[in-house]
N, CA, C and O atoms as a GROMACS GRO file, in nm:
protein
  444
    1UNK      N    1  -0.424  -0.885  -1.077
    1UNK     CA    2  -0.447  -0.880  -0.936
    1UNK      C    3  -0.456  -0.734  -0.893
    1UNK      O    4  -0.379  -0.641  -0.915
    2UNK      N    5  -0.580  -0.742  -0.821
    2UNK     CA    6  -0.584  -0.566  -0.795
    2UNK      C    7  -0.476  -0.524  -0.689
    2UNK      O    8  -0.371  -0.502  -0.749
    3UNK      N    9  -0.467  -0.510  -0.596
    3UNK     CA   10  -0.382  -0.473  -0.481
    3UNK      C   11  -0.283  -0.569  -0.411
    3UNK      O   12  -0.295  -0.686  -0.446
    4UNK      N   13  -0.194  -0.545  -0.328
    4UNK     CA   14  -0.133  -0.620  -0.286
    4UNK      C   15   0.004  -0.713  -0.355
    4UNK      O   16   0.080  -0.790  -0.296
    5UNK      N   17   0.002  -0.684  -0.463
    5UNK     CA   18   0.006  -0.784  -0.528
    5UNK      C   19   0.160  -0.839  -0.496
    5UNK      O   20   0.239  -0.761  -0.442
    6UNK      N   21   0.208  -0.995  -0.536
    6UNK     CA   22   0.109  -1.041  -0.602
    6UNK      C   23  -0.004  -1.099  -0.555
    6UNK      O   24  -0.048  -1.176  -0.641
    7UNK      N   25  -0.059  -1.098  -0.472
    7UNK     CA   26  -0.150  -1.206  -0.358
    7UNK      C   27  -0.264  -1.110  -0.324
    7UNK      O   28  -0.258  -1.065  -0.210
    8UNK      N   29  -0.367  -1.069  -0.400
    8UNK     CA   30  -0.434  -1.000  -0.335
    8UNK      C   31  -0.530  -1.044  -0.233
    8UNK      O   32  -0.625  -0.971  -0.204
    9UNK      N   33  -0.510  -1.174  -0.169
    9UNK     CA   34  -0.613  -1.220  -0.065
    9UNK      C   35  -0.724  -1.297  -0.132
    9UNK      O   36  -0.805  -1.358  -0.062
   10UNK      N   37  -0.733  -1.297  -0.276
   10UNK     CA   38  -0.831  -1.401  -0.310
   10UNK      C   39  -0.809  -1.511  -0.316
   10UNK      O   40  -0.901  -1.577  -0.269
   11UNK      N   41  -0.706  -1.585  -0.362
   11UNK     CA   42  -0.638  -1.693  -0.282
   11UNK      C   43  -0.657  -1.767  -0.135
   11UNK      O   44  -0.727  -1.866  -0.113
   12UNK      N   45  -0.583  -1.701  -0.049
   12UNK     CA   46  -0.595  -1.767   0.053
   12UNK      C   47  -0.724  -1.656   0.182
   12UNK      O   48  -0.751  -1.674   0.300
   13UNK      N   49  -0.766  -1.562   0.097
   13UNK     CA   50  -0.909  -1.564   0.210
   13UNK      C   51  -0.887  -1.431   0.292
   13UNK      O   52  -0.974  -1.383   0.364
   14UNK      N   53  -0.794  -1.392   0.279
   14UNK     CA   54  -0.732  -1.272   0.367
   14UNK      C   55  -0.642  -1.171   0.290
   14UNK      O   56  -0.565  -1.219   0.207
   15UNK      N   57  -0.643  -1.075   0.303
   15UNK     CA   58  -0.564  -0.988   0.284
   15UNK      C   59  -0.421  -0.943   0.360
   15UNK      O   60  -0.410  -0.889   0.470
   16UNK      N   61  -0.314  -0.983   0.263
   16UNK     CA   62  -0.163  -0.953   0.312
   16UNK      C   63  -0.147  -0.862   0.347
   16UNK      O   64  -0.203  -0.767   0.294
   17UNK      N   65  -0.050  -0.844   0.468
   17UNK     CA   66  -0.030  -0.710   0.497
   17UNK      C   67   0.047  -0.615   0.408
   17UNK      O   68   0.136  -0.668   0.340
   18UNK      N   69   0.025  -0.459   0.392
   18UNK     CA   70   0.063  -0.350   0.341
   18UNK      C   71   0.182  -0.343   0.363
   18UNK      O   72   0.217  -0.318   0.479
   19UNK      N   73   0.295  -0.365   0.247
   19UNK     CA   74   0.422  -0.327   0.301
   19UNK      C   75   0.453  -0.202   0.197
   19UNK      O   76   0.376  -0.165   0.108
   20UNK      N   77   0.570  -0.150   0.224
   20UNK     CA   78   0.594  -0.003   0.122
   20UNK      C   79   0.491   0.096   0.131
   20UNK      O   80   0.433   0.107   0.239
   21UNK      N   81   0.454   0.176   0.030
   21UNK     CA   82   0.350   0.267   0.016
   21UNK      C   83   0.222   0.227   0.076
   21UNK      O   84   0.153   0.130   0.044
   22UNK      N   85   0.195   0.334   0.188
   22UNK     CA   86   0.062   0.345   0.267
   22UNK      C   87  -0.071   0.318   0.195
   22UNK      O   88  -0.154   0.228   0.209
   23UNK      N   89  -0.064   0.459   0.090
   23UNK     CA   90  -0.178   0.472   0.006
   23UNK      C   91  -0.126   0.423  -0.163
   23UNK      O   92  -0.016   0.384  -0.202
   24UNK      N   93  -0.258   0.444  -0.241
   24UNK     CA   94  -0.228   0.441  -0.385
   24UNK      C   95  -0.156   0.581  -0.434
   24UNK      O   96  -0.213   0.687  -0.406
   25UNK      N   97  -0.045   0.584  -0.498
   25UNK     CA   98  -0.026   0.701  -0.526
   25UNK      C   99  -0.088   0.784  -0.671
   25UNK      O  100  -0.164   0.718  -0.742
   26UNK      N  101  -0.074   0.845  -0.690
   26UNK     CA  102  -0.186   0.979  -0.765
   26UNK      C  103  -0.139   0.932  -0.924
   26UNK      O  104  -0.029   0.884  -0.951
   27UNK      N  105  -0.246   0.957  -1.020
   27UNK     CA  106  -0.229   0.945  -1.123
   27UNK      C  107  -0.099   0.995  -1.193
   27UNK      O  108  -0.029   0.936  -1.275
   28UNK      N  109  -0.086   1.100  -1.147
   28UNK     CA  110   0.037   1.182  -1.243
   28UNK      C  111   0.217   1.067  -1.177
   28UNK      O  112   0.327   1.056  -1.231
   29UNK      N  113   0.142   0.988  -1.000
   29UNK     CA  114   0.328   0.974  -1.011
   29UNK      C  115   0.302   0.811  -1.057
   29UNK      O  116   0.393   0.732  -1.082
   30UNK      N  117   0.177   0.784  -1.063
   30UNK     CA  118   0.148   0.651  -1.148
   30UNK      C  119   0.245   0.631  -1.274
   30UNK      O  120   0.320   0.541  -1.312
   31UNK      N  121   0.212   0.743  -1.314
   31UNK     CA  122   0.203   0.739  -1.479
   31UNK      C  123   0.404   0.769  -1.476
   31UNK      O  124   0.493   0.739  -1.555
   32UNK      N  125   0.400   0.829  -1.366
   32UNK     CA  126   0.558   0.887  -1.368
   32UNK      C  127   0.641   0.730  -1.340
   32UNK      O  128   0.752   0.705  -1.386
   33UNK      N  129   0.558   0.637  -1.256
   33UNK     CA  130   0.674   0.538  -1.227
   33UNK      C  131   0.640   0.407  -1.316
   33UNK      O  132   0.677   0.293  -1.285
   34UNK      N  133   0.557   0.443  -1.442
   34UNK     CA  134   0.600   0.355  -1.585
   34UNK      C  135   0.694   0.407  -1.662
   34UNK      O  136   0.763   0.342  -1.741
   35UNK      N  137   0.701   0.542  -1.640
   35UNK     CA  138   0.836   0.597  -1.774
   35UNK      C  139   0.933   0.593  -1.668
   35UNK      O  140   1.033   0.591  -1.739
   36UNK      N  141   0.975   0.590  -1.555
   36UNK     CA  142   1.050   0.541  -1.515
   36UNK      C  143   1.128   0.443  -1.504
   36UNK      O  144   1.244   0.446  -1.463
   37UNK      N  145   1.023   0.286  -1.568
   37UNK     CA  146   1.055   0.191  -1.465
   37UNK      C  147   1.232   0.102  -1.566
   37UNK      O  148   1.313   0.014  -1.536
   38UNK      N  149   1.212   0.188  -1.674
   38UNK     CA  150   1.370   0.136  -1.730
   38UNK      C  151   1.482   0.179  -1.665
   38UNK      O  152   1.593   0.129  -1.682
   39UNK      N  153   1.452   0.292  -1.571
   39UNK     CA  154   1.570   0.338  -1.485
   39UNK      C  155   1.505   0.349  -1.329
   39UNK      O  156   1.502   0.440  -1.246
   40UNK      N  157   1.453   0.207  -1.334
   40UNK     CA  158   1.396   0.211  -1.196
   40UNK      C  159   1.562   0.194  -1.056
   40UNK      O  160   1.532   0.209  -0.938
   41UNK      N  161   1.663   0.176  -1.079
   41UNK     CA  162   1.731   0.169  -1.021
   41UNK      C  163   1.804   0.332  -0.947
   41UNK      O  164   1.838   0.375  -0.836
   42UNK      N  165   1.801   0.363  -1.045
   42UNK     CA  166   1.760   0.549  -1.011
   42UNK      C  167   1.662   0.622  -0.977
   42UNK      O  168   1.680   0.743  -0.964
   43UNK      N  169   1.537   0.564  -0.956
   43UNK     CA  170   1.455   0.637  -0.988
   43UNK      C  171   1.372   0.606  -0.793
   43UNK      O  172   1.336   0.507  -0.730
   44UNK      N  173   1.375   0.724  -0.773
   44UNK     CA  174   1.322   0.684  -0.617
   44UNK      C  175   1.150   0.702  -0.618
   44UNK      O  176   1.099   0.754  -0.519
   45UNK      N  177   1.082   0.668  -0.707
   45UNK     CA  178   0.959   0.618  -0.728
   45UNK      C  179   0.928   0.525  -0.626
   45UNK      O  180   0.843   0.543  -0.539
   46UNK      N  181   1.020   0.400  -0.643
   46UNK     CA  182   0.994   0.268  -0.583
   46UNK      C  183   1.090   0.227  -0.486
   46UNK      O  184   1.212   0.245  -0.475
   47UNK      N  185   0.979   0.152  -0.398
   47UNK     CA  186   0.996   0.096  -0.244
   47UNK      C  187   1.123  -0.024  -0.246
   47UNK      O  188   1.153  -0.093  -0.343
   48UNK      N  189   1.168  -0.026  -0.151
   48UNK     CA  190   1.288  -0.137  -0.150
   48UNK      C  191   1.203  -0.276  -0.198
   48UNK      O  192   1.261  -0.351  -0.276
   49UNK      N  193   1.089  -0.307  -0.159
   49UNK     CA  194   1.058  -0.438  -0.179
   49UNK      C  195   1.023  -0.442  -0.330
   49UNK      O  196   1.050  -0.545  -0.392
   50UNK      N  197   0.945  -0.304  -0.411
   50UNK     CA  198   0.958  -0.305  -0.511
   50UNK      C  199   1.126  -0.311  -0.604
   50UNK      O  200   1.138  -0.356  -0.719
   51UNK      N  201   1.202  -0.273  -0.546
   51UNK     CA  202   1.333  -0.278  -0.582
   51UNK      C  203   1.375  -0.396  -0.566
   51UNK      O  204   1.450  -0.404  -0.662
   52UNK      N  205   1.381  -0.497  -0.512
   52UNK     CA  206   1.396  -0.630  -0.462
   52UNK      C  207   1.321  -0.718  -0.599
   52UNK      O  208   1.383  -0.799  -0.669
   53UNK      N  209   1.183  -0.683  -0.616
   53UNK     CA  210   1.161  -0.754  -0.754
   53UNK      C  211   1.138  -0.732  -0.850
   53UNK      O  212   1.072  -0.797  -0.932
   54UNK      N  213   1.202  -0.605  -0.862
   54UNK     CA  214   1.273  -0.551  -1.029
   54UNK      C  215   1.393  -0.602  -1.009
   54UNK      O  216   1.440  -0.639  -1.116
   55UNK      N  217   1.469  -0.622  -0.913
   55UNK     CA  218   1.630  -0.676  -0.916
   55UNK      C  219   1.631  -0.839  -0.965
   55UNK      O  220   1.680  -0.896  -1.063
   56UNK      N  221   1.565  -0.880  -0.863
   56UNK     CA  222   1.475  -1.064  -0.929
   56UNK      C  223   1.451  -1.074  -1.090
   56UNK      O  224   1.495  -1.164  -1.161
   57UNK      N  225   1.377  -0.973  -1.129
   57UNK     CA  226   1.286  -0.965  -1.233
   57UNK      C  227   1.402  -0.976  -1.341
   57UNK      O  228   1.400  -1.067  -1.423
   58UNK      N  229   1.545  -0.843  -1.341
   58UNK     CA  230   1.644  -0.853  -1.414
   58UNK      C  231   1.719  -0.932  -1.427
   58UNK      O  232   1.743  -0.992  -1.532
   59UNK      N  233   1.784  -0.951  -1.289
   59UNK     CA  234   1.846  -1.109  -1.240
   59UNK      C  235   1.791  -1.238  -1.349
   59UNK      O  236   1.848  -1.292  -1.443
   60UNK      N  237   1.674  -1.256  -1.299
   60UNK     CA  238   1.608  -1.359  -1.424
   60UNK      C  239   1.591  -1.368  -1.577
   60UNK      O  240   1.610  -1.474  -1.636
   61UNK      N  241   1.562  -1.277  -1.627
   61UNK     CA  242   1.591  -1.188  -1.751
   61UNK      C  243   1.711  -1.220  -1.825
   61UNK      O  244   1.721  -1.294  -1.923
   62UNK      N  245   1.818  -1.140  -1.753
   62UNK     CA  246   1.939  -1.101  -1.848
   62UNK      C  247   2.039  -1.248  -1.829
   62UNK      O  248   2.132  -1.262  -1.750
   63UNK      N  249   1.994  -1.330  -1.911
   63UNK     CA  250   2.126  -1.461  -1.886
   63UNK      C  251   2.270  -1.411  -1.959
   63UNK      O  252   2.283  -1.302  -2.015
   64UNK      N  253   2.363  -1.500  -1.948
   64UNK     CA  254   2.359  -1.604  -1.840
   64UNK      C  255   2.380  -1.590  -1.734
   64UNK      O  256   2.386  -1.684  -1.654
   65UNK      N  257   2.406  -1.404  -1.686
   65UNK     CA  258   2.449  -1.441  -1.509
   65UNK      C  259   2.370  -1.502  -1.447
   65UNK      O  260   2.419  -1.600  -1.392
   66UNK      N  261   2.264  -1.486  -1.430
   66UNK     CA  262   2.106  -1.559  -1.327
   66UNK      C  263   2.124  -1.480  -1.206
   66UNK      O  264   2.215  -1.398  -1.197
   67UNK      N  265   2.018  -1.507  -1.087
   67UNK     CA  266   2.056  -1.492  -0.966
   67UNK      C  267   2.146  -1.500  -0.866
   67UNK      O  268   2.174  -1.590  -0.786
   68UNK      N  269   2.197  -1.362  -0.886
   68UNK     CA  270   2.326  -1.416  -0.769
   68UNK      C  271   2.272  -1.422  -0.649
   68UNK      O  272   2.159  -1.376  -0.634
   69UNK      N  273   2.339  -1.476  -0.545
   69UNK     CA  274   2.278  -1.467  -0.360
   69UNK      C  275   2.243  -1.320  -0.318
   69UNK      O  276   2.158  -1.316  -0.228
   70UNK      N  277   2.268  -1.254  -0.342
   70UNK     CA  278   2.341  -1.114  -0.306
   70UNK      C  279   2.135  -1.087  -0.390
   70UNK      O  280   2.043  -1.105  -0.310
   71UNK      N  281   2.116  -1.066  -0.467
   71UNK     CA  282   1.977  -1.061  -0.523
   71UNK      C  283   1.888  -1.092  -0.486
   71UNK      O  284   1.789  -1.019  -0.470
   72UNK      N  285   1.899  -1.286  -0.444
   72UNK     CA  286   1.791  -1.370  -0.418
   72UNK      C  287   1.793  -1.312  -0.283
   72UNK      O  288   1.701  -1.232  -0.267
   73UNK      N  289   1.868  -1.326  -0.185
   73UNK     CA  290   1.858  -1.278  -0.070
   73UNK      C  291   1.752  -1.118  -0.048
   73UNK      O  292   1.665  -1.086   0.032
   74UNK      N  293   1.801  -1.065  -0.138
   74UNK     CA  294   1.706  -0.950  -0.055
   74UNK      C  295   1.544  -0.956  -0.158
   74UNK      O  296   1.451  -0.883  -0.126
   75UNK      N  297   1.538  -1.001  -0.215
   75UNK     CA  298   1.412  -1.101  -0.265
   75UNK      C  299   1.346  -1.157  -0.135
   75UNK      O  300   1.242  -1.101  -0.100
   76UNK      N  301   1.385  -1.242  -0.071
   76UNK     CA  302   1.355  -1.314   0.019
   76UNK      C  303   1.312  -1.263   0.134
   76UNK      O  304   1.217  -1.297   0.204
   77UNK      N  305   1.421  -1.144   0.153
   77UNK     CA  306   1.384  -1.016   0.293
   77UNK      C  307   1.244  -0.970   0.262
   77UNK      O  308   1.153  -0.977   0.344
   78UNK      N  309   1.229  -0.911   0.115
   78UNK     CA  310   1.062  -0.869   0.145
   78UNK      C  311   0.971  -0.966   0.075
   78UNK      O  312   0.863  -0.908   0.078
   79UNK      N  313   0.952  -1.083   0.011
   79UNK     CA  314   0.872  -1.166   0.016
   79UNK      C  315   0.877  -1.335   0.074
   79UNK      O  316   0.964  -1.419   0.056
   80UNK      N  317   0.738  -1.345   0.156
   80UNK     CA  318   0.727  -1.466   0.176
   80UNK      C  319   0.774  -1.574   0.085
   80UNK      O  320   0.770  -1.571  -0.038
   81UNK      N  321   0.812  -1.659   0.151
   81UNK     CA  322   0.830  -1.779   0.046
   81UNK      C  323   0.709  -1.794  -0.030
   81UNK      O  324   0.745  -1.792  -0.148
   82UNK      N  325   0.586  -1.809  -0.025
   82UNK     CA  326   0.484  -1.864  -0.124
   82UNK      C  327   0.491  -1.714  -0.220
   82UNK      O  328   0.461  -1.753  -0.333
   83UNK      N  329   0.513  -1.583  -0.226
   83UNK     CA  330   0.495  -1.463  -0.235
   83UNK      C  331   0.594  -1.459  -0.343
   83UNK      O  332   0.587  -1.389  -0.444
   84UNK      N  333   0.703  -1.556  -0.305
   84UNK     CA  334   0.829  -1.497  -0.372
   84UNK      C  335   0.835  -1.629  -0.470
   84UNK      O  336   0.925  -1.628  -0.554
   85UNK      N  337   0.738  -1.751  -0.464
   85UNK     CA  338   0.750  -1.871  -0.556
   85UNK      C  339   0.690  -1.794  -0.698
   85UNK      O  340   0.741  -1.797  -0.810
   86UNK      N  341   0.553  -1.716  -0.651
   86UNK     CA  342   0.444  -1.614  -0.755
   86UNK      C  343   0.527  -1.550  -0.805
   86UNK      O  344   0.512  -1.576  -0.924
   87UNK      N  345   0.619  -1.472  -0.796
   87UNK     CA  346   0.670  -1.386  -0.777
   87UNK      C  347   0.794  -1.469  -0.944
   87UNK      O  348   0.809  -1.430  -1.060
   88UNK      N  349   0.821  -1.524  -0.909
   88UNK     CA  350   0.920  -1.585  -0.985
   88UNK      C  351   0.844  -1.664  -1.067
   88UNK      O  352   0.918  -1.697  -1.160
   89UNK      N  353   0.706  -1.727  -1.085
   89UNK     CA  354   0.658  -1.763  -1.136
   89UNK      C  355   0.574  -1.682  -1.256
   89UNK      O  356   0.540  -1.708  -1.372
   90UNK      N  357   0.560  -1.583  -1.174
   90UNK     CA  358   0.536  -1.412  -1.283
   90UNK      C  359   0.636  -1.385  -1.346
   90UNK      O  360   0.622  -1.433  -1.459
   91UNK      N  361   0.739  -1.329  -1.337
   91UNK     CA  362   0.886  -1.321  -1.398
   91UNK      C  363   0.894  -1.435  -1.521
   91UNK      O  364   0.902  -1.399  -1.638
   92UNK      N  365   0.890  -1.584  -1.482
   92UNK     CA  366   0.907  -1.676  -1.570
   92UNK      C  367   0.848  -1.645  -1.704
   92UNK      O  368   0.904  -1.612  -1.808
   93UNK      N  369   0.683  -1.671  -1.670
   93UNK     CA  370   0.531  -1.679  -1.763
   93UNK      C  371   0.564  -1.561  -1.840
   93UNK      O  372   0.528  -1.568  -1.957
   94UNK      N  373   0.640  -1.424  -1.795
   94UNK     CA  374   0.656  -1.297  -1.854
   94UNK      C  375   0.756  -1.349  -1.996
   94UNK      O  376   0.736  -1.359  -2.117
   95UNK      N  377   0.855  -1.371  -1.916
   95UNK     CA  378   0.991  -1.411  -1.983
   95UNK      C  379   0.955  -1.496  -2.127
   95UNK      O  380   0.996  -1.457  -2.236
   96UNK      N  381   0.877  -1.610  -2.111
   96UNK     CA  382   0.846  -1.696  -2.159
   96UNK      C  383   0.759  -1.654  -2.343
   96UNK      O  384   0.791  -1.684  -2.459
   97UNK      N  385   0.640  -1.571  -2.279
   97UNK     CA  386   0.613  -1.469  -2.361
   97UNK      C  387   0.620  -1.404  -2.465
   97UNK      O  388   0.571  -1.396  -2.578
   98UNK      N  389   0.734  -1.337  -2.364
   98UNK     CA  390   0.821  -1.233  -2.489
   98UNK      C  391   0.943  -1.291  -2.571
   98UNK      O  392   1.012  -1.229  -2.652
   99UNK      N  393   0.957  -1.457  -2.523
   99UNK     CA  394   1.066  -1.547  -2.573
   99UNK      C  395   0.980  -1.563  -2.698
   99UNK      O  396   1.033  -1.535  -2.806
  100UNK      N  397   0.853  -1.604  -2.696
  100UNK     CA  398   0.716  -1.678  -2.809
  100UNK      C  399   0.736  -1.578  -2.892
  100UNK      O  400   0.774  -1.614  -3.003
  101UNK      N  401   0.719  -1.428  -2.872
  101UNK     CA  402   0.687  -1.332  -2.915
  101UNK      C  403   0.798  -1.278  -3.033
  101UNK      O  404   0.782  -1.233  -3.146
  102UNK      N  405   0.919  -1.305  -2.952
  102UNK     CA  406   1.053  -1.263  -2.979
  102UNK      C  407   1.083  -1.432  -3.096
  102UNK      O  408   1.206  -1.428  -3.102
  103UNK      N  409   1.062  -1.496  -3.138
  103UNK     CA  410   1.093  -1.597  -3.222
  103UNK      C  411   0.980  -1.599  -3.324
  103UNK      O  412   1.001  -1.628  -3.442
  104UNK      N  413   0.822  -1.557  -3.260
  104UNK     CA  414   0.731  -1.529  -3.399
  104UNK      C  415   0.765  -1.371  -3.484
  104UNK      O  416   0.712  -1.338  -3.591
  105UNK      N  417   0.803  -1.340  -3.456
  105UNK     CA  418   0.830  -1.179  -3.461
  105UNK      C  419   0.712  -1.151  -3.448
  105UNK      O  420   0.662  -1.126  -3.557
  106UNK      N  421   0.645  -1.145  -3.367
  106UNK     CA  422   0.524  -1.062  -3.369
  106UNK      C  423   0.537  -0.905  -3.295
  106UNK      O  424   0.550  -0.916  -3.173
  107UNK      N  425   0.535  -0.759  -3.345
  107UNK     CA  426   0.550  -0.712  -3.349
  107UNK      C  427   0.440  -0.618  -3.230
  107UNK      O  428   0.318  -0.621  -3.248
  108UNK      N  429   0.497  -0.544  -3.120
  108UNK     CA  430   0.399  -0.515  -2.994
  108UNK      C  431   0.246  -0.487  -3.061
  108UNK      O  432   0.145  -0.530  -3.004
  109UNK      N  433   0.239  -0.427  -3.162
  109UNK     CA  434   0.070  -0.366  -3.196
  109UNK      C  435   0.014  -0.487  -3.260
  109UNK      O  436  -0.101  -0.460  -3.295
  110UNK      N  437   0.050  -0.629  -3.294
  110UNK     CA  438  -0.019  -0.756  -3.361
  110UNK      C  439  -0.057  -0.794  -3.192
  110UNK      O  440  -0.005  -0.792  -3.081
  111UNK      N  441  -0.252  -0.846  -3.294
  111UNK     CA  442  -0.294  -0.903  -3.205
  111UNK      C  443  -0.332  -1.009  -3.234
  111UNK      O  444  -0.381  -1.082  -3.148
   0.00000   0.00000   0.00000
């Protein structure tokens, strides 16, 4: 999905409104907030709503705690319910993945 994401408006016909960052930011802090994103909790790269679903993202991830309220809740503050179903439905399909991946041993450079 190009922009917006996750919903870039091809879906439902319209384009969601812009929350967090105005513009795209520049190649160099692009590139800065992937080597970041293992210490994205430190790392003031990213927007609260981006912080909200890296917190989801871990939350879901690391069992068995799961989602506590305290998580889902501010999940919820910056995405719509249909926004935040994708949203967890991305997380899952991810999870799922690297579960396949992680039991074939297939190793990141096998294609």
């Amino acid at each position: 999905m190009a922009s917006g994401w996750p919903d870039d408006g091809r879906r439902t016909g319209r384009r969601p409104p812009r929350r967090g960052r105005g513009r795209r930011p520049e190649p160099a802090v692009r590139e800065q907030r992937i080597f970041q994103l293992t210490a994205w909790e430190e790392s003031r790269l990213y927007t609260e709503r981006e912080r909200a679903a890296l917190a989801l993202t871990d939350a879901v991830t690391l069992l068995p705690h799961g989602v506590s309220d305290q998580v889902y809740a501010e999940a919820s503050r910056h995405f719509e319910e249909p926004e935040l179903a994708r949203l967890i439905a991305l997380i899952l399909t991810a999870n799922a993945w690297n579960r396949i991946n992680v039991t074939c041993r297939t190793a990141p450079d096998d294609h």
